[in-house]
C-alpha positions as CSV (number, residue, x, y, z in Angstrom):
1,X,9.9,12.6,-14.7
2,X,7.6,12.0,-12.5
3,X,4.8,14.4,-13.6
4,X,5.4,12.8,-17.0
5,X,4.2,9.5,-16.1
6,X,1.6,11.0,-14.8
7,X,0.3,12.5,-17.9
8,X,0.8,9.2,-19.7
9,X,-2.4,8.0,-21.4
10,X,-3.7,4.6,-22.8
11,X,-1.8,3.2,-25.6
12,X,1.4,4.6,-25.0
13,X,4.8,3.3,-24.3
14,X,6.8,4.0,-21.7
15,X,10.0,2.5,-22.0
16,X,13.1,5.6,-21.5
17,X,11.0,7.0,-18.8
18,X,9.9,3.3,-16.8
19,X,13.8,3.6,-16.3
20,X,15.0,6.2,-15.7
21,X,11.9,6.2,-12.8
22,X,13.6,2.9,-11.8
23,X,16.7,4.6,-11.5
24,X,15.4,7.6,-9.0
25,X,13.8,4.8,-7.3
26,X,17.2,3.5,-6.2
27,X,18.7,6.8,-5.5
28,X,19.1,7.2,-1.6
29,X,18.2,11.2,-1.9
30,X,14.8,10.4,-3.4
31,X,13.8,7.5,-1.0
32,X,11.2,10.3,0.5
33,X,9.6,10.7,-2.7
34,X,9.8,6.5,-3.2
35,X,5.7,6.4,-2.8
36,X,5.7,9.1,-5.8
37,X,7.4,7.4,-8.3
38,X,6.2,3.8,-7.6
39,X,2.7,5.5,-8.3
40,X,4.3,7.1,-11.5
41,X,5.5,3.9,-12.7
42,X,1.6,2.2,-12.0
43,X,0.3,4.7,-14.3
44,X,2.8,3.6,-17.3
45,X,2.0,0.0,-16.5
46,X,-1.7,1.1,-17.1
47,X,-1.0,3.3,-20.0
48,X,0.3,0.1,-21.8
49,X,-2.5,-2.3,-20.6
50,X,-0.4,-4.1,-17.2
51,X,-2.8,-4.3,-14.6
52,X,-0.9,-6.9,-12.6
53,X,2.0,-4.6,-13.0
54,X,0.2,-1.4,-12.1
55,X,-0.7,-3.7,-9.0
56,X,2.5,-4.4,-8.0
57,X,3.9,-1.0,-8.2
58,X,0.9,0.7,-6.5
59,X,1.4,-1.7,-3.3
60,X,4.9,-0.8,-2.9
61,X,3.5,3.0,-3.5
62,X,1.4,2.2,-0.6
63,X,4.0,0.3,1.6
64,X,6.4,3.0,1.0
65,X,4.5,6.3,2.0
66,X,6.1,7.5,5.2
67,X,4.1,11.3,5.0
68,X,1.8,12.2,1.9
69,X,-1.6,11.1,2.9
70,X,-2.4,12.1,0.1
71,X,-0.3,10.1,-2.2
72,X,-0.9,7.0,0.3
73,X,-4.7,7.5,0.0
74,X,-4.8,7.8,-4.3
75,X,-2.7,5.1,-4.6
76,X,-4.8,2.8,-1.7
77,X,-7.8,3.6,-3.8
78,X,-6.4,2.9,-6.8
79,X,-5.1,-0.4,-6.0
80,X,-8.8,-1.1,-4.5
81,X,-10.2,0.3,-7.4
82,X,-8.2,-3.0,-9.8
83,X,-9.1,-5.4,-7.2
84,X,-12.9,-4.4,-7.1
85,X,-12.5,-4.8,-11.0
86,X,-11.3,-8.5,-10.3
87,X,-13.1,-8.8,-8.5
88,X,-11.2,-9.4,-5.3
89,X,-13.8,-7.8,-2.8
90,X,-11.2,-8.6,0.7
91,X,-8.2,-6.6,-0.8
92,X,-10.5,-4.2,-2.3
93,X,-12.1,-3.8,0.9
94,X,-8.3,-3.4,2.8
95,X,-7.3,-0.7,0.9
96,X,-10.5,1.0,0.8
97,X,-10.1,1.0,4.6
98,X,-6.2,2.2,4.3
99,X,-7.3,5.2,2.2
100,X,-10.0,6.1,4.5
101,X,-7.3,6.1,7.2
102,X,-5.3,8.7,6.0
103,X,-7.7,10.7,4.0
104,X,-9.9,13.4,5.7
105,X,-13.6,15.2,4.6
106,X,-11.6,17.5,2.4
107,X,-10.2,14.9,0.1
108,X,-12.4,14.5,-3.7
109,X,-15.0,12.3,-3.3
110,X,-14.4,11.5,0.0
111,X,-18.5,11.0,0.8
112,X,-18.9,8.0,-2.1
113,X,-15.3,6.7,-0.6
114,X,-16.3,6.3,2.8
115,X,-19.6,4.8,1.3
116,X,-17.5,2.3,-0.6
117,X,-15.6,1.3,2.4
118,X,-18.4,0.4,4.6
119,X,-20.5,-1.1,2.0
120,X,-17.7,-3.6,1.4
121,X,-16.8,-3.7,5.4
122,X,-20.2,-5.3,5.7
123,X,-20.3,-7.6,2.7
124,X,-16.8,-8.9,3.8
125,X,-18.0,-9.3,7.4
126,X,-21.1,-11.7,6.1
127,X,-19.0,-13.1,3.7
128,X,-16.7,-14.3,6.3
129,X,-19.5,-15.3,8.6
130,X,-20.8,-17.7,5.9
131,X,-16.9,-19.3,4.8
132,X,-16.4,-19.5,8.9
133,X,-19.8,-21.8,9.1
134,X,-18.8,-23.7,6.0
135,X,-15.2,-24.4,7.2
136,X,-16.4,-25.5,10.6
137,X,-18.7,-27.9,9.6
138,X,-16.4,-29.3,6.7
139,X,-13.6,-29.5,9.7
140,X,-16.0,-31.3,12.4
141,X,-16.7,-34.3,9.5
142,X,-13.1,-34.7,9.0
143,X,-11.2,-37.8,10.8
144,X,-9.4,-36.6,13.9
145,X,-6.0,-37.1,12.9
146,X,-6.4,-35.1,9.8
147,X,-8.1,-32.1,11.7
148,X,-5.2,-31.7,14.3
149,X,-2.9,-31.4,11.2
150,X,-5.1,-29.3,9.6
151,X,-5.3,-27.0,12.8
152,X,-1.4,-27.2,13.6
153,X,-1.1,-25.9,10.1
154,X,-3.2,-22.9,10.6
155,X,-1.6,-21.9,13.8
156,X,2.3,-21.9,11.7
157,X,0.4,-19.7,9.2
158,X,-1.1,-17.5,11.5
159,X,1.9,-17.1,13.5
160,X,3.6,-16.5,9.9
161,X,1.2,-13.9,9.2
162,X,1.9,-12.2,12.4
163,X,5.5,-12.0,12.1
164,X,5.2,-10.4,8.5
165,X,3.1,-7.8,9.9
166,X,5.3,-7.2,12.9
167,X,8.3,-6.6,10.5
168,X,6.1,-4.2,8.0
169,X,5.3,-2.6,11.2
170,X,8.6,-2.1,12.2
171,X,9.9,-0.7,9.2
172,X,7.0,1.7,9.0
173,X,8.1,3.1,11.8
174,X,11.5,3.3,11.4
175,X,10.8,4.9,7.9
176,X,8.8,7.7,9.7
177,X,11.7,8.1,12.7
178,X,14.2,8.6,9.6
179,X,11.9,11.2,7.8
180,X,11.4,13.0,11.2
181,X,15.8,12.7,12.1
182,X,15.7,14.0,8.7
183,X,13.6,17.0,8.3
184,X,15.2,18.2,12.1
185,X,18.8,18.1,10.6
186,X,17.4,20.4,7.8
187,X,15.8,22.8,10.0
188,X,18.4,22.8,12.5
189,X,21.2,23.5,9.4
190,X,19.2,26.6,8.1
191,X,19.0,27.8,11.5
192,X,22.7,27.3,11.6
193,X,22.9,29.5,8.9
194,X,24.2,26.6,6.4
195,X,27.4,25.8,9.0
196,X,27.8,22.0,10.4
197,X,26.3,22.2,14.2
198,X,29.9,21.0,15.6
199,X,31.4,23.9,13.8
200,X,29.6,26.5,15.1
């Protein structure tokens, strides 16, 4: 199924296979191949013209990858591909920078790639150089009242932020302790010779 959505080209529809896709995706045994199909399913959402859905699908591709880098690296670069399009040069540059992670010399094009990255590293860098003088001076003209409100709002958002990302973070690695727990009950089974450990 999944090699099927892959082959799926402009125009086309994609109905029968979007769900039955949606339907491995909830499956428990396929949760290791979760980054697969949600890539799958971005490239019917593209055959039929839905960037924004293609987007959505190809960040929980992303978020979902516990060990193909190489699945986690196509579908970084494709999501930074649609927001260079946009063009939305900070989450472009983000997952420029996540497939660049995870990628190695090896991967196809990985020379204009790594170009990409920290071509956009730098733009994003002045870019927030420039908004960071702009906001400064718009902040030191404001009354004082309405800058410490403005400022205790920033630090709730921040600390928002960083929750999120702790909790992401978590779950990564819980996601990669499970895959691990996994594959050892696997090996240590065919070593077993197919018996349950307790039995033998």
């Amino acid at each position: 199924q999944i090699k099927l959505a892959n082959l799926f080209q402009e125009g086309q529809k994609g109905k029968d296979l979007r769900k039955q896709l949606f339907r491995m995706a909830k499956d428990d045994k396929n949760k290791d191949y979760l980054d697969l199909i949600y890539y799958a399913l971005s490239k019917i959402d593209l055959a039929e013209g839905d960037k924004n859905g293609a987007m959505e699908n190809l960040t929980l591709s992303v978020s979902k990858s516990v060990s193909n880098n190489f699945q986690k690296g196509l579908s970084s670069m494709t999501l930074a591909d649609l927001y260079f399009e946009r063009p939305n040069y900070i989450m472009a540059q983000s997952y420029y920078d996540t497939a660049i992670n995870v990628i190695d010399e090896t991967y196809p094009n990985y020379a204009q790639i790594k170009l990409k990255a920290d071509n956009l590293t730098e733009l994003i860098n002045n870019l927030r150089i420039v908004s960071h003088e702009d906001s400064v001076q718009r902040i030191a003209k404001m009354p004082e009242a309405e800058r410490n409100k403005l400022i205790s709002n920033l630090i709730i958002k921040v600390q928002e932020e960083e929750e999120a990302k702790r909790k992401e973070e978590e779950e990564q690695r819980y996601n990669a302790s499970l895959y691990q727990q996994q594959q050892a009950t696997q090996n240590l089974a065919g070593q077993q010779g197919g018996k349950w450990y307790f039995y033998n």
